[in-house]
VEXTORMI-609212 format. One record per residue (C-alpha): residue number from 1; residue in three letters; y, x, z. Coordinates in steps of 0.2 Angstrom, whole numbers, plus 5000, padded with zeros to 4 digits. Layout:
N
@i = NUM, aa = ALA, yy = Y, xx = X, zz = Z $
...
// end
This chain:
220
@i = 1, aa = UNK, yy = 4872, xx = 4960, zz = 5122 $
@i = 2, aa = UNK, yy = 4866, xx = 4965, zz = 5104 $
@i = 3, aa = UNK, yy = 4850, xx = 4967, zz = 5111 $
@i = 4, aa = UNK, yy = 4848, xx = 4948, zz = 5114 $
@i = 5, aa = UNK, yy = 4849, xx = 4945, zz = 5096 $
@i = 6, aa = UNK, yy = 4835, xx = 4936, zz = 5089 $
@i = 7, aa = UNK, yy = 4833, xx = 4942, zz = 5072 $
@i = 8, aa = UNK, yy = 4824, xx = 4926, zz = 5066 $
@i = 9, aa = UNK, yy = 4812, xx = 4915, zz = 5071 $
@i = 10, aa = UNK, yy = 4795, xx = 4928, zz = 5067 $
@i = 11, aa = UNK, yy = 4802, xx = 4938, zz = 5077 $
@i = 12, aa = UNK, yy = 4807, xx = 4925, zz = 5093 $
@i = 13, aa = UNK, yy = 4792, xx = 4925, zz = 5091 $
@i = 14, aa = UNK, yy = 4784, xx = 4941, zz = 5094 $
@i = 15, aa = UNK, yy = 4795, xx = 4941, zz = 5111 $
@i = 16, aa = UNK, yy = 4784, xx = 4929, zz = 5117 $
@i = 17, aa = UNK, yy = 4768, xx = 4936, zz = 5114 $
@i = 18, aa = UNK, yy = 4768, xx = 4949, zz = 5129 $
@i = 19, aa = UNK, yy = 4771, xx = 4936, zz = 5142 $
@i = 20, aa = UNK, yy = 4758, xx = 4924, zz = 5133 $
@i = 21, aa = UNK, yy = 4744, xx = 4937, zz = 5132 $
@i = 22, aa = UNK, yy = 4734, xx = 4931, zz = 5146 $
@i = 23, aa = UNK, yy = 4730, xx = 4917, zz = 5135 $
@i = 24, aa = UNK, yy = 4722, xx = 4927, zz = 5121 $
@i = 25, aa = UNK, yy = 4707, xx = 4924, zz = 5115 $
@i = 26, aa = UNK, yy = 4701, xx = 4908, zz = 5124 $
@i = 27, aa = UNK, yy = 4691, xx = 4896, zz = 5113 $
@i = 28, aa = UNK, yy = 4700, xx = 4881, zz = 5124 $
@i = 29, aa = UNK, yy = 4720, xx = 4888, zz = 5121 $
@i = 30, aa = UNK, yy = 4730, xx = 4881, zz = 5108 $
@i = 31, aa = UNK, yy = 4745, xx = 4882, zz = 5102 $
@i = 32, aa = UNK, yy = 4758, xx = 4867, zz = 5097 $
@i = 33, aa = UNK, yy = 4774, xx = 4870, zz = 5085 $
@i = 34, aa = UNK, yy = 4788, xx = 4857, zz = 5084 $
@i = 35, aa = UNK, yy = 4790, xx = 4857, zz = 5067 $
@i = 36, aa = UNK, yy = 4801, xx = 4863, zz = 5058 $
@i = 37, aa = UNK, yy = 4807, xx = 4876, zz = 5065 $
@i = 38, aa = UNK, yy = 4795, xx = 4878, zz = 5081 $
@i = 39, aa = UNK, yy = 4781, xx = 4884, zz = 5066 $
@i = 40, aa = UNK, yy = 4786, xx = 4900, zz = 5062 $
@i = 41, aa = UNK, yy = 4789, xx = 4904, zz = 5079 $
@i = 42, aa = UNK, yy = 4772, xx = 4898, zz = 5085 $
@i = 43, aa = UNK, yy = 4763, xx = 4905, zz = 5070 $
@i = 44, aa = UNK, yy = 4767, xx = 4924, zz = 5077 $
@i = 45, aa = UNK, yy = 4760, xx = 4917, zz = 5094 $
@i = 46, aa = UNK, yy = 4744, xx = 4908, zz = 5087 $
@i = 47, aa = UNK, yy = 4738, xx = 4923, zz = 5078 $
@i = 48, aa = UNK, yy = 4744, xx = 4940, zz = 5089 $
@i = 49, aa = UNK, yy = 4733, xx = 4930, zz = 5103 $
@i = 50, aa = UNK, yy = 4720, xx = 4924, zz = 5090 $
@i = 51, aa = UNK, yy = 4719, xx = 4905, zz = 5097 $
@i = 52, aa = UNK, yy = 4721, xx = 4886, zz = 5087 $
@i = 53, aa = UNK, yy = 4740, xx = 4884, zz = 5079 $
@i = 54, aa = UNK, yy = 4741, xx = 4865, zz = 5077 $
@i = 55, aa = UNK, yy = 4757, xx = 4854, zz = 5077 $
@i = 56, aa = UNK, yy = 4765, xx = 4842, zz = 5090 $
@i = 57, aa = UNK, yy = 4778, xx = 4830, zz = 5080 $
@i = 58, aa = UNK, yy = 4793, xx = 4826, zz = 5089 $
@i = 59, aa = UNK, yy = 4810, xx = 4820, zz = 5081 $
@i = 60, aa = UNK, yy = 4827, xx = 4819, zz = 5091 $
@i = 61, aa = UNK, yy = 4835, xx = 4804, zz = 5090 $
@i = 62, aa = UNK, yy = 4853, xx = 4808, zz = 5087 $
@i = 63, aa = UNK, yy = 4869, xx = 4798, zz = 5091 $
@i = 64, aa = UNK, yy = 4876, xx = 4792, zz = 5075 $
@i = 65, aa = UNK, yy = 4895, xx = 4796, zz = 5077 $
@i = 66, aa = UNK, yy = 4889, xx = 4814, zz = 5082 $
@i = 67, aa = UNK, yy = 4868, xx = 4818, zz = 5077 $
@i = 68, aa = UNK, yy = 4866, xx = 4834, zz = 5084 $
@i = 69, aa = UNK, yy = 4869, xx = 4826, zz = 5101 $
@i = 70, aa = UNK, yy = 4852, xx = 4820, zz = 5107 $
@i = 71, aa = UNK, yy = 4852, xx = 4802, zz = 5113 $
@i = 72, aa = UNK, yy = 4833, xx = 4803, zz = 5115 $
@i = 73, aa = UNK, yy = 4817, xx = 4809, zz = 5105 $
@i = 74, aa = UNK, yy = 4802, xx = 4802, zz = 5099 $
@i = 75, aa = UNK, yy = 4785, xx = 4807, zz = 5098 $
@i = 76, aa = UNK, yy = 4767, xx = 4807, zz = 5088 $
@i = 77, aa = UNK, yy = 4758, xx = 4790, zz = 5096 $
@i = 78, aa = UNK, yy = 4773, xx = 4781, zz = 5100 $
@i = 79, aa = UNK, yy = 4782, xx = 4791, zz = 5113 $
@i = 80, aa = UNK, yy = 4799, xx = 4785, zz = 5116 $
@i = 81, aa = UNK, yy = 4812, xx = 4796, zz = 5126 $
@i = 82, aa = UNK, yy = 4830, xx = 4788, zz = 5132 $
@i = 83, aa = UNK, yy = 4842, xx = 4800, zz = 5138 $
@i = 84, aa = UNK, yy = 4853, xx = 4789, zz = 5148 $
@i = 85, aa = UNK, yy = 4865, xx = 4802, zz = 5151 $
@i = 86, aa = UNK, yy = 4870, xx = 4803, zz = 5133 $
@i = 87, aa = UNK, yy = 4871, xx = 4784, zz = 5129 $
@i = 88, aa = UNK, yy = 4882, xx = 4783, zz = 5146 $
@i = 89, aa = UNK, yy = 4894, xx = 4795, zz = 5137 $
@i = 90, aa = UNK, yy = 4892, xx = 4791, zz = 5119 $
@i = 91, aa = UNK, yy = 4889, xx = 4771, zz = 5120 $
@i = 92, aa = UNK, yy = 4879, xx = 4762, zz = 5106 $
@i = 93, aa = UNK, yy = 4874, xx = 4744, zz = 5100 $
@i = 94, aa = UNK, yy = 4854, xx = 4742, zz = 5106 $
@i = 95, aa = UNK, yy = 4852, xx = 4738, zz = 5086 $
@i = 96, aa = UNK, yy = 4861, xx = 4756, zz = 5079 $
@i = 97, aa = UNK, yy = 4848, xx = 4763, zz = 5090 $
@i = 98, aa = UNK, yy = 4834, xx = 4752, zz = 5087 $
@i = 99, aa = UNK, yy = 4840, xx = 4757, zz = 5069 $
@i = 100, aa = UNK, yy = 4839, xx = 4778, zz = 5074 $
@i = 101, aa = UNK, yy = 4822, xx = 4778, zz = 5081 $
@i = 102, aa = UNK, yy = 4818, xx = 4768, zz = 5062 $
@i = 103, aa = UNK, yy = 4823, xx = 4780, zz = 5053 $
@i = 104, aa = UNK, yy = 4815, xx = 4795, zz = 5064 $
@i = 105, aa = UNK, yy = 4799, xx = 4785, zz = 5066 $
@i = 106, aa = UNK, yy = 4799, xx = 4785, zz = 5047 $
@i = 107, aa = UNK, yy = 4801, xx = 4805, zz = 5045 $
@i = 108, aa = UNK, yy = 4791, xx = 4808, zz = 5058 $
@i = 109, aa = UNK, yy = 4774, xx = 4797, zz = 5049 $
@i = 110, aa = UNK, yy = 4780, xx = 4808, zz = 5032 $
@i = 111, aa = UNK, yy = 4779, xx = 4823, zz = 5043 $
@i = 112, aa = UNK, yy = 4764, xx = 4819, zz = 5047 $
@i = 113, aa = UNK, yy = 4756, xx = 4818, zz = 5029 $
@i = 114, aa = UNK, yy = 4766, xx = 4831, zz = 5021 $
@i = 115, aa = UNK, yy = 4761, xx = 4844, zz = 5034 $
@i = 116, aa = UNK, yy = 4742, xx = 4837, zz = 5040 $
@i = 117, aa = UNK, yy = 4735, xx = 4827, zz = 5025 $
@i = 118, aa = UNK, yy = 4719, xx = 4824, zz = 5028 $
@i = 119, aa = UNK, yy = 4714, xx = 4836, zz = 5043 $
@i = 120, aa = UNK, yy = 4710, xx = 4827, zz = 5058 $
@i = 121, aa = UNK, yy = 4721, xx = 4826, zz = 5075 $
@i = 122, aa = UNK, yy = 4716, xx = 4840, zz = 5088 $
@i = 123, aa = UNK, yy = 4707, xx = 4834, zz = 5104 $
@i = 124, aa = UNK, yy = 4721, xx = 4840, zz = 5117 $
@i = 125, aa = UNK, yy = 4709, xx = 4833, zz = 5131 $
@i = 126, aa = UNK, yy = 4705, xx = 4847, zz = 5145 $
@i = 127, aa = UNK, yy = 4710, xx = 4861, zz = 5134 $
@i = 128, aa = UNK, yy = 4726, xx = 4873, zz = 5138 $
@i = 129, aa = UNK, yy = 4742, xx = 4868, zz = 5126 $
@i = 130, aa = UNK, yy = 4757, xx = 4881, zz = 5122 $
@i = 131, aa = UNK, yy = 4771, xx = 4870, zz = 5115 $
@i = 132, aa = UNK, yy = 4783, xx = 4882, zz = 5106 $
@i = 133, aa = UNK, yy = 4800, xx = 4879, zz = 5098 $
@i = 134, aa = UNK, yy = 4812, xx = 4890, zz = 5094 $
@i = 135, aa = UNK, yy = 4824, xx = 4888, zz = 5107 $
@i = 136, aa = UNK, yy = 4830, xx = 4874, zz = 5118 $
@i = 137, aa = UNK, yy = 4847, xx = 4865, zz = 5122 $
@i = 138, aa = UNK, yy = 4847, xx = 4849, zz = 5130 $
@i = 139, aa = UNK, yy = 4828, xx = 4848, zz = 5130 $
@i = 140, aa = UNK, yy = 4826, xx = 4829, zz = 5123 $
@i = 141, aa = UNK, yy = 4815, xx = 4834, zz = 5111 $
@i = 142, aa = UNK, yy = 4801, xx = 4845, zz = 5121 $
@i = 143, aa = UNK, yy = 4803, xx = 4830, zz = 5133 $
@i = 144, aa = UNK, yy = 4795, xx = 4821, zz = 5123 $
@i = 145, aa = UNK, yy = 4783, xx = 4830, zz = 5119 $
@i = 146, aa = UNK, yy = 4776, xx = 4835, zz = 5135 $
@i = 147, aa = UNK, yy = 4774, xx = 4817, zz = 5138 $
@i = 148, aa = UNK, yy = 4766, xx = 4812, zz = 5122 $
@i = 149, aa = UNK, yy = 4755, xx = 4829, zz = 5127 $
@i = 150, aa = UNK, yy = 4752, xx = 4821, zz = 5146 $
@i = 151, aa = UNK, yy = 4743, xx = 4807, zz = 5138 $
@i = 152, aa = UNK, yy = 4728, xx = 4817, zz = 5131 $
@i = 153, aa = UNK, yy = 4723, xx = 4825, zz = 5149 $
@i = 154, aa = UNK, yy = 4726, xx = 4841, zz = 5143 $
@i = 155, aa = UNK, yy = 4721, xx = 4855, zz = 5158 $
@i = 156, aa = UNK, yy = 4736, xx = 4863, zz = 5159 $
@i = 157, aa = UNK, yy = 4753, xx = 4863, zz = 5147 $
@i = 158, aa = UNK, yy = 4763, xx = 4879, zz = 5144 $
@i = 159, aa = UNK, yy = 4783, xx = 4879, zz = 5134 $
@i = 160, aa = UNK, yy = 4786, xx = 4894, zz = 5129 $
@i = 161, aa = UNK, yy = 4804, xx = 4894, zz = 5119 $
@i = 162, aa = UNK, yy = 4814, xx = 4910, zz = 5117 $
@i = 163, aa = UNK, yy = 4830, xx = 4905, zz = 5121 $
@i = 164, aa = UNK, yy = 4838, xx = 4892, zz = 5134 $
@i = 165, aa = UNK, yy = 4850, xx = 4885, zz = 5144 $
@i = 166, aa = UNK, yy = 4844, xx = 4890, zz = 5162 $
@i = 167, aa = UNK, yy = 4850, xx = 4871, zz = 5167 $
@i = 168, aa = UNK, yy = 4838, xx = 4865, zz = 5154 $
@i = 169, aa = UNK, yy = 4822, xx = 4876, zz = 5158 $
@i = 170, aa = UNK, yy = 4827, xx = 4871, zz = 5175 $
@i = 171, aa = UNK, yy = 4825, xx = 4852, zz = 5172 $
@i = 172, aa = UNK, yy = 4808, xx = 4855, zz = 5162 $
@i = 173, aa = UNK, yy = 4802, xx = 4866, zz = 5176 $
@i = 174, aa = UNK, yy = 4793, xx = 4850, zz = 5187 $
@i = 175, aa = UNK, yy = 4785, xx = 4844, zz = 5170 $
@i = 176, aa = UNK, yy = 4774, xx = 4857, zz = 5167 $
@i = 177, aa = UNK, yy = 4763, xx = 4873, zz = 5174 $
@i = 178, aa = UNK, yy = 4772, xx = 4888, zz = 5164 $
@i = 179, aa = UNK, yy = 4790, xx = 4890, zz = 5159 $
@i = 180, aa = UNK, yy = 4792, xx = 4907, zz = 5146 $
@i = 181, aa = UNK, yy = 4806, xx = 4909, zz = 5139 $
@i = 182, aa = UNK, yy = 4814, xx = 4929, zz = 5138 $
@i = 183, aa = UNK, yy = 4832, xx = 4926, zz = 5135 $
@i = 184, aa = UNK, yy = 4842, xx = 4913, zz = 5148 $
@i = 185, aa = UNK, yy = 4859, xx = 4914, zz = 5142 $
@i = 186, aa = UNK, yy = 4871, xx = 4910, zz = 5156 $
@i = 187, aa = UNK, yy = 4884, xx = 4903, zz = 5142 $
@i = 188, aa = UNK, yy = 4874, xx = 4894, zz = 5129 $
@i = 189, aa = UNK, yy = 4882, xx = 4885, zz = 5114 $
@i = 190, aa = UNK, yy = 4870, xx = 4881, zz = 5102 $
@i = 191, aa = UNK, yy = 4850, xx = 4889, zz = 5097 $
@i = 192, aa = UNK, yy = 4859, xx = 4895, zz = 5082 $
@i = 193, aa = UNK, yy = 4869, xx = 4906, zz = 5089 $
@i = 194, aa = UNK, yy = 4857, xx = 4917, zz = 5098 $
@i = 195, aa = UNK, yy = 4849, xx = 4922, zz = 5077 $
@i = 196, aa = UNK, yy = 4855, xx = 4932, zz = 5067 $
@i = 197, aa = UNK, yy = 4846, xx = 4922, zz = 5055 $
@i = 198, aa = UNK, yy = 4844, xx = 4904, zz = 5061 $
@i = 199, aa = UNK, yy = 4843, xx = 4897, zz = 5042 $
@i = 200, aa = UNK, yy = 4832, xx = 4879, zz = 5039 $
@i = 201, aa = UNK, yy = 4814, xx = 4880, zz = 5039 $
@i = 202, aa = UNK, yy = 4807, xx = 4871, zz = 5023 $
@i = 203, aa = UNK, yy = 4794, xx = 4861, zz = 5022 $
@i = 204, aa = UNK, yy = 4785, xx = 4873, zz = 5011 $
@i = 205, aa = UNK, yy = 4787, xx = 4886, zz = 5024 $
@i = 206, aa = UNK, yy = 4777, xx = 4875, zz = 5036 $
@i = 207, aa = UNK, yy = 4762, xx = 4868, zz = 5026 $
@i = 208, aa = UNK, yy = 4761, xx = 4886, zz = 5019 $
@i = 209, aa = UNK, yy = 4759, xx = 4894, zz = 5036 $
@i = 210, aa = UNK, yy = 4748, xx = 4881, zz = 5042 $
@i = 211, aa = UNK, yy = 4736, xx = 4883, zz = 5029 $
@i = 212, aa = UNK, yy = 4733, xx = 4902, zz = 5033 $
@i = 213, aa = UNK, yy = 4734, xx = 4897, zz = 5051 $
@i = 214, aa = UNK, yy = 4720, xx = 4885, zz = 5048 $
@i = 215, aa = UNK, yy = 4712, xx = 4895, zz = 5034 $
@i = 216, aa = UNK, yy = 4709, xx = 4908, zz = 5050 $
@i = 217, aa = UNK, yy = 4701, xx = 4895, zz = 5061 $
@i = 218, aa = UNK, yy = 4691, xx = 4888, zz = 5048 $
@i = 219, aa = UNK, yy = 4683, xx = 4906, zz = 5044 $
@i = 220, aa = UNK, yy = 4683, xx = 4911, zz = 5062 $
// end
């Protein structure tokens, strides 16, 4: 199945420009990364259908014998998710994960400056919200960042990954108005397997992108 290769994230996200075109062009459609690696992703997105590319910060909380598994996420205004399922398998001490969300909570207020400055938070209220990442496993994350999105009354809330677990997509499916997502791998391992190129996203990558993104808007 060559053909279901993502090459990297700009183009993941090119796939999902097609199915998102009806959303092209509207003053009140924005578009929300999870940084880091949601942004390049989202980028392609933000400027094929010429709409607002902002972030929404989110930051798995991972069990600390194994931290790629998700035993929660948190999110921009104080969103905190449990999932119970993972601390039922992979039990931990209240204060190791009192100690996690510390830590997360800190990256996620240095995210924050590093990547925003002095730009003001987007008003989410009544508008139409794309959250991209660039793929999906257990979901924790984009959890928790549709609720932290639920707070501001947006209008309607749109994920839009390009890979995921059918089981996944399927427990997100209730939580919000559109699912997009062009490759549901029966058998799914990790994201990184579906790239040919899954390397980091840096820091420098993000605020870089950003800036044109905004550049863009600022013009527009």
């Amino acid at each position: 199945m060559s053909h279901s290769i993502l090459q990297d994230r700009p183009a993941a996200g090119r796939r999902l420009i097609e199915p998102l075109l009806p959303y092209a062009n509207h003053p009140e459609v924005i578009v929300l990364a999870l940084p880091r690696g949601g942004v390049p992703v989202a980028y392609e997105v933000a400027t094929a259908l010429k709409v607002r590319l902002d972030l929404m910060l989110v930051r798995k909380l991972g069990v600390p014998s194994r931290p790629e598994y998700a035993m929660g996420a948190i999110a921009s205004g104080g969103i905190q998710i449990r999932n119970e399922e993972a601390l039922r398998a992979h039990p931990i001490a209240r204060g190791e994960f009192d100690a996690v969300v510390e830590r997360e909570t800190r990256e996620l207020l240095r995210r924050e400056q590093v990547y925003r400055g002095t730009r003001p938070p987007v008003q989410l209220k009544d508008q139409v919200v794309i959250l991209i990442d660039d793929g999906l496993a257990t979901g924790a994350s984009m959890r928790a960042a549709i609720q932290a999105l639920k707070l501001q009354a947006p209008a309607r809330i749109v994920v839009a990954v390009p890979v995921a677990p059918i089981e996944t997509l399927q427990a997100l499916r209730s939580e919000v108005d559109e699912l997009v997502c062009p490759l549901m791998p029966d058998w799914f391992t990790s994201i990184g397997h579906w790239y040919m190129d899954f390397s980091q996203t840096r820091d420098a990558e993000v605020i870089e992108l950003l800036r044109r993104a905004w550049q863009r808007e600022d013009c527009g």
